[in-house]
Each structure stands twice: as C-alpha cells, then as structure tokens.
Backbone as XML, in Angstrom:
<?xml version="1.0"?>
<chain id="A" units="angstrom">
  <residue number="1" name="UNK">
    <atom name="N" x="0.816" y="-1.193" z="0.000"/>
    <atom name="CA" x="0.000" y="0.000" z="0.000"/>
    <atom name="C" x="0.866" y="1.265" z="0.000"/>
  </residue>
  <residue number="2" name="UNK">
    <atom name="N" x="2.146" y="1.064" z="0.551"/>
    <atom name="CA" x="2.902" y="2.434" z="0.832"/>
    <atom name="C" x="3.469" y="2.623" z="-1.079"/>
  </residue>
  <residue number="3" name="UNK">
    <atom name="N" x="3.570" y="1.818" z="-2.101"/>
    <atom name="CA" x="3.873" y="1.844" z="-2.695"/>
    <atom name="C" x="3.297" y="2.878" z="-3.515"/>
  </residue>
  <residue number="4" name="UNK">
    <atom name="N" x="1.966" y="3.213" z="-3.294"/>
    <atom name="CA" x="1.159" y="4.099" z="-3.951"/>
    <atom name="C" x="0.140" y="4.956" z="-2.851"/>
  </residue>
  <residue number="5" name="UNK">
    <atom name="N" x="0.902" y="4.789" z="-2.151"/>
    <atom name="CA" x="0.396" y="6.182" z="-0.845"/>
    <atom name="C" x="1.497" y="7.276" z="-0.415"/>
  </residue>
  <residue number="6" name="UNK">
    <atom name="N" x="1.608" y="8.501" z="-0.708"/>
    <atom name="CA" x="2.243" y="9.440" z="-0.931"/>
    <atom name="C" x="2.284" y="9.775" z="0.861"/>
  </residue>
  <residue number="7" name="UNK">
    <atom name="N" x="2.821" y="9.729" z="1.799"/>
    <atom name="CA" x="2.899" y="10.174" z="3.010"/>
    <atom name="C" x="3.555" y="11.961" z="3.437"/>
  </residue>
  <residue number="8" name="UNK">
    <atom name="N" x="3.082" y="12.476" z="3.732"/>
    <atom name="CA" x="3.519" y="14.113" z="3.782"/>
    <atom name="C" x="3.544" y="14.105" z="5.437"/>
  </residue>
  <residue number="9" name="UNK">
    <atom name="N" x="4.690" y="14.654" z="6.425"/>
    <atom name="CA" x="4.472" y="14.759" z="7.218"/>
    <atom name="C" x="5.601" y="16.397" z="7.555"/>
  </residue>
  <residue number="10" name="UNK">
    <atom name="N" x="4.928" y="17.431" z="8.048"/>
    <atom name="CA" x="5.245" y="18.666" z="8.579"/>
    <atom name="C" x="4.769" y="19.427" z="8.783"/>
  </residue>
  <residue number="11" name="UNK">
    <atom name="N" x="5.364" y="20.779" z="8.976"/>
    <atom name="CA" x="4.370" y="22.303" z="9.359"/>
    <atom name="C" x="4.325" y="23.112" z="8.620"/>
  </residue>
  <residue number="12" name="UNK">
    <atom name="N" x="4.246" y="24.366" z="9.117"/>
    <atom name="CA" x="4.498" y="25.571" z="8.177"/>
    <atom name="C" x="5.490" y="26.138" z="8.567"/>
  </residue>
  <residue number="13" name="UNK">
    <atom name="N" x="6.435" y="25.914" z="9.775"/>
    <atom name="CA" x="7.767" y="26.320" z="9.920"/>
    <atom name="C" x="8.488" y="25.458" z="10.912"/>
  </residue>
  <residue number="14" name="UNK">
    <atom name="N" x="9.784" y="25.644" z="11.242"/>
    <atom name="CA" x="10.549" y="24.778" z="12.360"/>
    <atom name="C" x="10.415" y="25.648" z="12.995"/>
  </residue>
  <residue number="15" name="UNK">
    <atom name="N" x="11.375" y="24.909" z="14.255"/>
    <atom name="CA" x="11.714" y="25.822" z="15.273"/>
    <atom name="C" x="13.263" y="26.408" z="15.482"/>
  </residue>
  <residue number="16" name="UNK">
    <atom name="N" x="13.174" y="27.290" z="16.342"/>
    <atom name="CA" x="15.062" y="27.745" z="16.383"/>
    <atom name="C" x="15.828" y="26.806" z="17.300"/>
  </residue>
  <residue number="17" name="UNK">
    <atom name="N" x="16.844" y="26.636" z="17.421"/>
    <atom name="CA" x="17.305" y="25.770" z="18.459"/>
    <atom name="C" x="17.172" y="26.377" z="19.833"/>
  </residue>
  <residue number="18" name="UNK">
    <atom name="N" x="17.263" y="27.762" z="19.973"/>
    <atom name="CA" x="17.151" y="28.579" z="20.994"/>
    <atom name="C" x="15.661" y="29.454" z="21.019"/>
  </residue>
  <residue number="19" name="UNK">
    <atom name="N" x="15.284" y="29.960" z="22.633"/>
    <atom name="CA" x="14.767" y="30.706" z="22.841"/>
    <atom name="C" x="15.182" y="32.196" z="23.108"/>
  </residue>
  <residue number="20" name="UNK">
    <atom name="N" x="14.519" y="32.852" z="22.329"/>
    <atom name="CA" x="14.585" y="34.599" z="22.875"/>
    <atom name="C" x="14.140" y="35.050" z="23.932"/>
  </residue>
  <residue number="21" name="UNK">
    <atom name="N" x="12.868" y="34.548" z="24.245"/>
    <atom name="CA" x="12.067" y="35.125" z="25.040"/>
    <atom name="C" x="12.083" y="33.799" z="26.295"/>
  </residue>
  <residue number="22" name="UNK">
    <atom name="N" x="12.781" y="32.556" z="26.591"/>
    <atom name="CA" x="12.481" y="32.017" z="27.326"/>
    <atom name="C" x="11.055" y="30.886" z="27.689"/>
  </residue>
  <residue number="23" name="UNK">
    <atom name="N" x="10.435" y="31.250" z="26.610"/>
    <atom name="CA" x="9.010" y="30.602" z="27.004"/>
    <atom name="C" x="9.363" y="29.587" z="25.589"/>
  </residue>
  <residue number="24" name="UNK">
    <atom name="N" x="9.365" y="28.909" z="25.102"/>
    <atom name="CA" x="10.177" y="28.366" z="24.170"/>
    <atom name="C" x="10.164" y="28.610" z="22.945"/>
  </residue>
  <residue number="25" name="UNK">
    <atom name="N" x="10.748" y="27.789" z="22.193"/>
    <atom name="CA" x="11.418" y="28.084" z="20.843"/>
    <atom name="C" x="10.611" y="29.192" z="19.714"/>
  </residue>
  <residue number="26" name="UNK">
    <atom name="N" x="11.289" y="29.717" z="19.341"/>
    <atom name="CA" x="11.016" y="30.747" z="18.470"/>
    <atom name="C" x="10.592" y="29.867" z="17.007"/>
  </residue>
  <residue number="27" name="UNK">
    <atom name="N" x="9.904" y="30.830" z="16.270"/>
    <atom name="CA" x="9.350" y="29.917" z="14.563"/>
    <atom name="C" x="10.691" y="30.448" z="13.970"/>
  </residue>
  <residue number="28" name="UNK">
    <atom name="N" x="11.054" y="28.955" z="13.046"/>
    <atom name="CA" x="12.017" y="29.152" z="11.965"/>
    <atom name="C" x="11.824" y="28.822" z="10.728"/>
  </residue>
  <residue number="29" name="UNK">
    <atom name="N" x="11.689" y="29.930" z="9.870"/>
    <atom name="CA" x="11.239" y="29.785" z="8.338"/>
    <atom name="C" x="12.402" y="29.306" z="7.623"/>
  </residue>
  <residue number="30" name="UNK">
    <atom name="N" x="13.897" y="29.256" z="8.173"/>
    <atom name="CA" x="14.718" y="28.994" z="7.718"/>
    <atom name="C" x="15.019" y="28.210" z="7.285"/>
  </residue>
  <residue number="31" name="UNK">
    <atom name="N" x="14.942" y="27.061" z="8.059"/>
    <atom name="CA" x="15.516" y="25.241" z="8.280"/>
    <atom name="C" x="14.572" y="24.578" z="8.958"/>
  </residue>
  <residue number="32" name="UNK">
    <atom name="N" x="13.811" y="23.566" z="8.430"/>
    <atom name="CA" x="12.872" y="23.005" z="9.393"/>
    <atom name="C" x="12.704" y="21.457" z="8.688"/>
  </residue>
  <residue number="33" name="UNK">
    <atom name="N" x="12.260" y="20.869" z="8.990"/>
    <atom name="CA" x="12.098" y="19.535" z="8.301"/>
    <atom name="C" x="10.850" y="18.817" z="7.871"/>
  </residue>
  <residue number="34" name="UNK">
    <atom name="N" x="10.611" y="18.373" z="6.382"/>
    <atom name="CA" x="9.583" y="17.863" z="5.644"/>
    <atom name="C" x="10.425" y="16.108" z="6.017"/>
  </residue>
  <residue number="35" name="UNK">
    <atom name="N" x="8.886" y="15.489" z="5.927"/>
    <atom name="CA" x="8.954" y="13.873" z="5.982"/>
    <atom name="C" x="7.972" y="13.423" z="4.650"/>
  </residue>
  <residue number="36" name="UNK">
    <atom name="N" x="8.788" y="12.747" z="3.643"/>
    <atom name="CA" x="7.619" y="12.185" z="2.916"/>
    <atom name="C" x="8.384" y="11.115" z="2.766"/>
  </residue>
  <residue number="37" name="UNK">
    <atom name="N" x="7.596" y="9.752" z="2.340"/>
    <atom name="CA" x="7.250" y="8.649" z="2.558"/>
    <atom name="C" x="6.617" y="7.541" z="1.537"/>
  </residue>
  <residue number="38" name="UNK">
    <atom name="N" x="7.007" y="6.838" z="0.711"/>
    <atom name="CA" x="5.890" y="6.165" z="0.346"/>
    <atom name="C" x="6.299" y="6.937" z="-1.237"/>
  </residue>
  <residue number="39" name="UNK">
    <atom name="N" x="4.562" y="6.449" z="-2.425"/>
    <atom name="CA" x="4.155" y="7.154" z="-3.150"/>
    <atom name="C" x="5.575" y="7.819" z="-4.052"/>
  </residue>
  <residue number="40" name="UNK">
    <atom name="N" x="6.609" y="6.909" z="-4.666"/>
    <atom name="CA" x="7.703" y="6.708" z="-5.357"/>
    <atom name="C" x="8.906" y="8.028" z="-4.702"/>
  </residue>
  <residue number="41" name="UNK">
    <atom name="N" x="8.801" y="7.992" z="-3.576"/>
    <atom name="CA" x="10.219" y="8.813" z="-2.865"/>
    <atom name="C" x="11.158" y="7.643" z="-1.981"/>
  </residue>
  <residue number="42" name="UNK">
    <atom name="N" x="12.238" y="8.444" z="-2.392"/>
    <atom name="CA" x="13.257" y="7.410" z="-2.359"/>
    <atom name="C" x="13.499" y="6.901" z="-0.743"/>
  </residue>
  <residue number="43" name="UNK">
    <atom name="N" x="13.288" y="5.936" z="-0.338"/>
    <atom name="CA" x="13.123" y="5.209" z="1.188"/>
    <atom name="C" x="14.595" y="5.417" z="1.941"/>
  </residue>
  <residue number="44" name="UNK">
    <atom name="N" x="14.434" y="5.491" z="3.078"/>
    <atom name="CA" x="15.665" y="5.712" z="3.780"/>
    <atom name="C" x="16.861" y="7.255" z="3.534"/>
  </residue>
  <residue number="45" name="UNK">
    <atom name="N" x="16.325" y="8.301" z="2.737"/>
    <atom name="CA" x="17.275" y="9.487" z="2.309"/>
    <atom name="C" x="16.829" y="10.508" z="3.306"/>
  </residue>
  <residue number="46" name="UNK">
    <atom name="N" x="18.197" y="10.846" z="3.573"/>
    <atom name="CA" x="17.804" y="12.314" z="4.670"/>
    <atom name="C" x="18.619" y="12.920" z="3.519"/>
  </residue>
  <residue number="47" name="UNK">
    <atom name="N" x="17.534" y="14.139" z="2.827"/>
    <atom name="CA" x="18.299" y="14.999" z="2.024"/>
    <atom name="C" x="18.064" y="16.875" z="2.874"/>
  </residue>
  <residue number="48" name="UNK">
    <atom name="N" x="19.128" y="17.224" z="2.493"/>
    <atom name="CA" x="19.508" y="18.481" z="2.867"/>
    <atom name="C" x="20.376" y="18.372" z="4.615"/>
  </residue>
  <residue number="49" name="UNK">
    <atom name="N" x="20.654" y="19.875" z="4.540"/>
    <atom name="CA" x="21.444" y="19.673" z="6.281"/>
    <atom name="C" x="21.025" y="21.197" z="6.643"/>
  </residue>
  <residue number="50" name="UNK">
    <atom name="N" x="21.403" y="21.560" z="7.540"/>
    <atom name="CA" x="21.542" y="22.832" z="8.390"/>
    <atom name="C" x="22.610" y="23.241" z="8.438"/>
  </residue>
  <residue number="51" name="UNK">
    <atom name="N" x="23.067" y="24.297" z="9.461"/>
    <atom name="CA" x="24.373" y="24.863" z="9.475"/>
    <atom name="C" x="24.417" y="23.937" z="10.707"/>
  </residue>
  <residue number="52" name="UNK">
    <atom name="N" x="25.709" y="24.223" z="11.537"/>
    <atom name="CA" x="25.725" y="23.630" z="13.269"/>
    <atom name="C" x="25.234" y="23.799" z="13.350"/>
  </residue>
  <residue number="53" name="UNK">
    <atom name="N" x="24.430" y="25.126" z="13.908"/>
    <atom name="CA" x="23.700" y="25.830" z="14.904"/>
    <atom name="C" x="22.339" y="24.953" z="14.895"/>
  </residue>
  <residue number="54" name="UNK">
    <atom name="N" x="22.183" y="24.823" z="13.823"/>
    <atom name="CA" x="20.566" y="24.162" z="12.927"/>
    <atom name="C" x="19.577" y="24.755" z="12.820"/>
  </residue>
  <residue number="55" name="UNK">
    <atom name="N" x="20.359" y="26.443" z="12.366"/>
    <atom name="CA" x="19.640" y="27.255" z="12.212"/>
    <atom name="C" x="18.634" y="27.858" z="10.806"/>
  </residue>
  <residue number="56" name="UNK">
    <atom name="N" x="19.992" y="27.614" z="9.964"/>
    <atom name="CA" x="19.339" y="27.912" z="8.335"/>
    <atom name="C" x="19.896" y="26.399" z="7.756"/>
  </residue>
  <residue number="57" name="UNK">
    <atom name="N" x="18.980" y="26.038" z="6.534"/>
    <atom name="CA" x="19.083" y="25.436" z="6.039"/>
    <atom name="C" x="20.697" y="25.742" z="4.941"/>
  </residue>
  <residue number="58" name="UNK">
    <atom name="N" x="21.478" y="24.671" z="4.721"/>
    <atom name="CA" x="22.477" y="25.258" z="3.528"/>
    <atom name="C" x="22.963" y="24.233" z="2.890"/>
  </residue>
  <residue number="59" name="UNK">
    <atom name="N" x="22.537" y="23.091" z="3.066"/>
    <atom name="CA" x="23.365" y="22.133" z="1.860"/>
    <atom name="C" x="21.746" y="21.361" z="1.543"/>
  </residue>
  <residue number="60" name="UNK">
    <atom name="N" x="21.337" y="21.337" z="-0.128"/>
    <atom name="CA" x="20.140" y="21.293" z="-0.972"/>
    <atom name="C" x="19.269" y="21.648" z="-0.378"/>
  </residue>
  <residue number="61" name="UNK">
    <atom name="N" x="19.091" y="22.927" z="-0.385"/>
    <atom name="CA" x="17.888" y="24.035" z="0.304"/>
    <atom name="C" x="16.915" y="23.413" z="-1.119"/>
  </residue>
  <residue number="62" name="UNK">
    <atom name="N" x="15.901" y="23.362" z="-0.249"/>
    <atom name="CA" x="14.160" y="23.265" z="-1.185"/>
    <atom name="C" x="12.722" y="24.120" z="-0.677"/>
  </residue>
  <residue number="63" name="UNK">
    <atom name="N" x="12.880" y="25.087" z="-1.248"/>
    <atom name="CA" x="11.903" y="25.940" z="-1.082"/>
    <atom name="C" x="10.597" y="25.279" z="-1.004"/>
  </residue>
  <residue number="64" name="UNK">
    <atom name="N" x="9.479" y="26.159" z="-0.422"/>
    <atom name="CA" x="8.403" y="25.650" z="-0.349"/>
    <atom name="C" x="7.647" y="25.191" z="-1.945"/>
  </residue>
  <residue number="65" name="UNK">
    <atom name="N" x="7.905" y="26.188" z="-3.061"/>
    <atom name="CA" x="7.306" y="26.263" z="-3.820"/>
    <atom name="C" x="8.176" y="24.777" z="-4.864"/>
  </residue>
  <residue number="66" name="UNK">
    <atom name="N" x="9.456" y="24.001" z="-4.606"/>
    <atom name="CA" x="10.052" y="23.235" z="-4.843"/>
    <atom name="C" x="9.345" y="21.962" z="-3.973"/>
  </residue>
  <residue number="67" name="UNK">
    <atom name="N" x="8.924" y="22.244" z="-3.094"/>
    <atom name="CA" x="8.364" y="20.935" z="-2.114"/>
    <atom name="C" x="6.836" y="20.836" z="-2.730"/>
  </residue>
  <residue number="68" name="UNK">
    <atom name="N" x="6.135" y="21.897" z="-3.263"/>
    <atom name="CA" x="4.968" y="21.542" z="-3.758"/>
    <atom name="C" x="5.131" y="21.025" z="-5.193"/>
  </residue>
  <residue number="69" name="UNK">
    <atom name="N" x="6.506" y="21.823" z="-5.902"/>
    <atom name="CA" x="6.127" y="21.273" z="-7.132"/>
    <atom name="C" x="6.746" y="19.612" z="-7.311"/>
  </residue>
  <residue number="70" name="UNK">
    <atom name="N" x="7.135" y="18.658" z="-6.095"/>
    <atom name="CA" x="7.768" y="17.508" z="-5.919"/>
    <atom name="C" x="6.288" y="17.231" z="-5.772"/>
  </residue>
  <residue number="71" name="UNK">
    <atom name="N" x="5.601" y="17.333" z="-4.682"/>
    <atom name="CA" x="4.288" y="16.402" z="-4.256"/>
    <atom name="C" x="3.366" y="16.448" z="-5.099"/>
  </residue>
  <residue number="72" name="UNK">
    <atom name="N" x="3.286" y="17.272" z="-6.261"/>
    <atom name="CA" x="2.467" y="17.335" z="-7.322"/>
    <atom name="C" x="2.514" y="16.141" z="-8.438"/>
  </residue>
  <residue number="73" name="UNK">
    <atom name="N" x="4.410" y="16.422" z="-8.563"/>
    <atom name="CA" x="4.679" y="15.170" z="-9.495"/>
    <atom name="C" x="4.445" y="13.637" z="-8.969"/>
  </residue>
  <residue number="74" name="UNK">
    <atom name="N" x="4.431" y="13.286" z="-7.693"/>
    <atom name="CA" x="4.696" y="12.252" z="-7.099"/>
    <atom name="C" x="3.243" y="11.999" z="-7.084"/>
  </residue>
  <residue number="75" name="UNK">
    <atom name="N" x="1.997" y="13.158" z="-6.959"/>
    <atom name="CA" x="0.732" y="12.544" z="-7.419"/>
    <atom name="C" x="0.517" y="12.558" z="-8.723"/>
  </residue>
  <residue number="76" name="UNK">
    <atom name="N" x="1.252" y="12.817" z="-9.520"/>
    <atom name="CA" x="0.878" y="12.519" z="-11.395"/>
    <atom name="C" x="0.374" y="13.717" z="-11.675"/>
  </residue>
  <residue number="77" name="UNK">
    <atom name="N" x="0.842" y="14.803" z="-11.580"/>
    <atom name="CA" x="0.296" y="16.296" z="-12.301"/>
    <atom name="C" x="1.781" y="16.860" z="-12.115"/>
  </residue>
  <residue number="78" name="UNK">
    <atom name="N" x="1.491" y="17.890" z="-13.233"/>
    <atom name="CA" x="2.454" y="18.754" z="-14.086"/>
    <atom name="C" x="2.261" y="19.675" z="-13.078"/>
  </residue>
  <residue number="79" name="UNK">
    <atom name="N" x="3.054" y="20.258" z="-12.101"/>
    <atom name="CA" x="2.538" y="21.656" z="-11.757"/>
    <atom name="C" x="2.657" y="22.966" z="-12.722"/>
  </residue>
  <residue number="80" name="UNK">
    <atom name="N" x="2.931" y="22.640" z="-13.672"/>
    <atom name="CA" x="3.351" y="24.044" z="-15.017"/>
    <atom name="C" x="2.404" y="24.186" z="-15.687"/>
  </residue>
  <residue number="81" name="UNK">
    <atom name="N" x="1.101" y="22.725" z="-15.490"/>
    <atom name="CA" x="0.631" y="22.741" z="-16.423"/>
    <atom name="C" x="-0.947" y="23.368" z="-15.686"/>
  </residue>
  <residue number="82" name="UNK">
    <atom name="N" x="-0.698" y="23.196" z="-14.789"/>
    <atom name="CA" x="-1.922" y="24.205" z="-13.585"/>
    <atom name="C" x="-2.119" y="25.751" z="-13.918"/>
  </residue>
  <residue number="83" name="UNK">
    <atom name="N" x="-0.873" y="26.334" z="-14.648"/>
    <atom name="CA" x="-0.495" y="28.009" z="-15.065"/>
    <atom name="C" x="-2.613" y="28.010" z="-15.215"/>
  </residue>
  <residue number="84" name="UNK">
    <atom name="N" x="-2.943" y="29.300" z="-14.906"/>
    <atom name="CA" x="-4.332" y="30.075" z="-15.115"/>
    <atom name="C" x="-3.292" y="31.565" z="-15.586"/>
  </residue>
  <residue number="85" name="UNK">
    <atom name="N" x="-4.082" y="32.652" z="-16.199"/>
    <atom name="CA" x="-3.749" y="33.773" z="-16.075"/>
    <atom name="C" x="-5.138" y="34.783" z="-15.497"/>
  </residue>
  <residue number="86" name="UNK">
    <atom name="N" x="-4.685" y="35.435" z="-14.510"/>
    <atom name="CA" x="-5.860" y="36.205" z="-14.051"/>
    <atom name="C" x="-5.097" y="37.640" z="-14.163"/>
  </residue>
  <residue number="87" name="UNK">
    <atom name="N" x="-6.024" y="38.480" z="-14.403"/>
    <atom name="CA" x="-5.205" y="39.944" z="-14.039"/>
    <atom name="C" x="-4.324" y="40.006" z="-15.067"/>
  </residue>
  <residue number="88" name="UNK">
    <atom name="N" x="-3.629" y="39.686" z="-15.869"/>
    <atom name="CA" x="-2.588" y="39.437" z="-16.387"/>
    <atom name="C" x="-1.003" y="39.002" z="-15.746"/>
  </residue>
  <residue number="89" name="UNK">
    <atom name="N" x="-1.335" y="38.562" z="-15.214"/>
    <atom name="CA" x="-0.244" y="37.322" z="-14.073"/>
    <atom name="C" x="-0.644" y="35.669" z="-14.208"/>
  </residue>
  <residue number="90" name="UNK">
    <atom name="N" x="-0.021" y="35.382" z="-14.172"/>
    <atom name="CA" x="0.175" y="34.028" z="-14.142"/>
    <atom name="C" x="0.211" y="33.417" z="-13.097"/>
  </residue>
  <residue number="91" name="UNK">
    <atom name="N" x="-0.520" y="32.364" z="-12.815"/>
    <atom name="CA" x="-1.070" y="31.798" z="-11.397"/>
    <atom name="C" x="-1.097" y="30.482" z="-11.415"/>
  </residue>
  <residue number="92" name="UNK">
    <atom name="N" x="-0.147" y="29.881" z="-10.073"/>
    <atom name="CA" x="-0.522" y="28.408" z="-10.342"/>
    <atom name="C" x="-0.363" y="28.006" z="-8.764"/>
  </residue>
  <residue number="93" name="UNK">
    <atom name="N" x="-0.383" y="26.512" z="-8.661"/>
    <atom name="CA" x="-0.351" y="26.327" z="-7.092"/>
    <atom name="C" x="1.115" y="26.391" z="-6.335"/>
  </residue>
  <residue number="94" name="UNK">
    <atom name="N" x="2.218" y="26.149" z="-7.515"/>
    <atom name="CA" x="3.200" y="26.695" z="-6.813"/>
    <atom name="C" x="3.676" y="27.883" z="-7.510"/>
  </residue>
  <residue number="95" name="UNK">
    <atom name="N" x="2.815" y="28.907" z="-7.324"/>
    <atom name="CA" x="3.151" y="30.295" z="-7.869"/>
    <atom name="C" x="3.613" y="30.052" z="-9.497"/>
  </residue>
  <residue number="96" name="UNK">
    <atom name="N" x="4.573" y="31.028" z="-9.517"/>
    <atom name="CA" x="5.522" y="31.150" z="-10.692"/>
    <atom name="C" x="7.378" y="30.292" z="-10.769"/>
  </residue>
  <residue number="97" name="UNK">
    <atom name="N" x="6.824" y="29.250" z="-9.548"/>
    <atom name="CA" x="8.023" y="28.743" z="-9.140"/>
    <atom name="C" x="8.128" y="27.660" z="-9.079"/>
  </residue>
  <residue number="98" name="UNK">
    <atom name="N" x="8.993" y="27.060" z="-8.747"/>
    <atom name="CA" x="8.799" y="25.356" z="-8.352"/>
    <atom name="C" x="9.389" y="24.480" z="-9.227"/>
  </residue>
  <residue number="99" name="UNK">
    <atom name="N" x="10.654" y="23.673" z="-9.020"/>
    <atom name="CA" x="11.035" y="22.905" z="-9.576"/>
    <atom name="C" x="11.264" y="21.105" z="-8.631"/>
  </residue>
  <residue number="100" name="UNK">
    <atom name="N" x="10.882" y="20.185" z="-9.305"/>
    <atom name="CA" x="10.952" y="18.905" z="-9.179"/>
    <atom name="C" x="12.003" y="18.663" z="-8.090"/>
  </residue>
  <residue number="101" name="UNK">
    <atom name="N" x="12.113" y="18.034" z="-7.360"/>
    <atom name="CA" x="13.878" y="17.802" z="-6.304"/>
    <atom name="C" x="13.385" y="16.030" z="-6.965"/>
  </residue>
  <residue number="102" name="UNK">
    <atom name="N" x="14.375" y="15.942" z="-7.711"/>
    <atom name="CA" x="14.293" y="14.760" z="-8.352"/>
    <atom name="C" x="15.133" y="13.594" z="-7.524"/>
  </residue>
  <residue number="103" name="UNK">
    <atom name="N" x="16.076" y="14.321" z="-7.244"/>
    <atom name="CA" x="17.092" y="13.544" z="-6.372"/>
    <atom name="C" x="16.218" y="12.743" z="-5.082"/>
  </residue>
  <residue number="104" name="UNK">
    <atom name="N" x="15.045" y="12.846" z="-5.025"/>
    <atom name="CA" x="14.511" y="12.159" z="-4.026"/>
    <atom name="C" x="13.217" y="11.133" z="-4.284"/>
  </residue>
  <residue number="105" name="UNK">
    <atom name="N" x="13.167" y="11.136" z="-5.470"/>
    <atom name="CA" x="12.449" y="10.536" z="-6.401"/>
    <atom name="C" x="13.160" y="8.771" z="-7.027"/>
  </residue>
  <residue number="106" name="UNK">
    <atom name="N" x="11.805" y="7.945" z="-6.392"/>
    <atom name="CA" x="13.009" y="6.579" z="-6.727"/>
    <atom name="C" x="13.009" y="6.399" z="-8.141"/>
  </residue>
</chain>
C-alpha cells in the first residue's frame, strides 16, 4: 500500500534551536524539516542539512514552492501545467516557481 500512498508529514515552519524570550522556541522559516514517505520517494534518504547551529538550512535548500512542485509530481500532475492567467499574471499552485527535487524521487 505504501507503494502508492504518498505520506507528507510537517508544518508551516521549524523551530530555532534557541529561545529569545524564554518561554520556548522561536518559529524558523529557515531550516525546518519535511517527511515524505511512500508514493515513489526514495526510502531511507535524509536529504539536505543545516548549518551547526541548525539554524538555516544550507546544503540542498528546497523551497516551499520546490516541495509543492515535488508532491504534485509524485501525485501525477504537471505543476506548469496548472499556469491560469488572471489579471494578467500568471497563477498556479506553486506560484511562478517550483522545480521537481528529483534527487529524491526513486
């Protein structure tokens, strides 16, 4: 079943390793960690790293709009091919952005 069940597991941000304020961890848009699973991603890969601190992300940074346009392909849609134009802009679910992280793709 995992073979064709796409598993997504995260938030909308990490946390910092430290507190500012003492009451705990501060939101980090920087570096935080996606889990997917299943649904043709490659089993057992921890891709990307942090700095020490494990503060910013810096070795294969994947933007959000790169993480949607992966879970798109991994359910069988083009995200390029979603483009609408409204207004005269171009609109899609991962914006005007988003490329495949193939490297995690079995």
């Amino acid at each position: 079943m995992l073979d064709e069940t796409l598993v997504v597991w995260g938030g909308e941000f990490g946390r910092t390793p430290v507190s500012e304020a003492g009451d705990g961890r501060d939101h980090n848009p920087y570096g935080y960690t996606m889990c997917l699973a299943g649904g043709g991603v490659k089993g057992g890969l921890a891709y990307g790293a942090t700095d020490e601190f494990g503060f910013r992300a810096v070795e294969n940074r994947v933007s959000i709009h790169d993480l949607h346009a992966t879970i798109l392909h991994l359910l069988g849609m083009n995200h390029e091919r979603l483009t609408y134009r409204y207004a005269g802009r171009d609109f899609r679910l991962t914006d005007v952005y988003g490329e495949v992280v193939k490297d995690i793709i079995a």
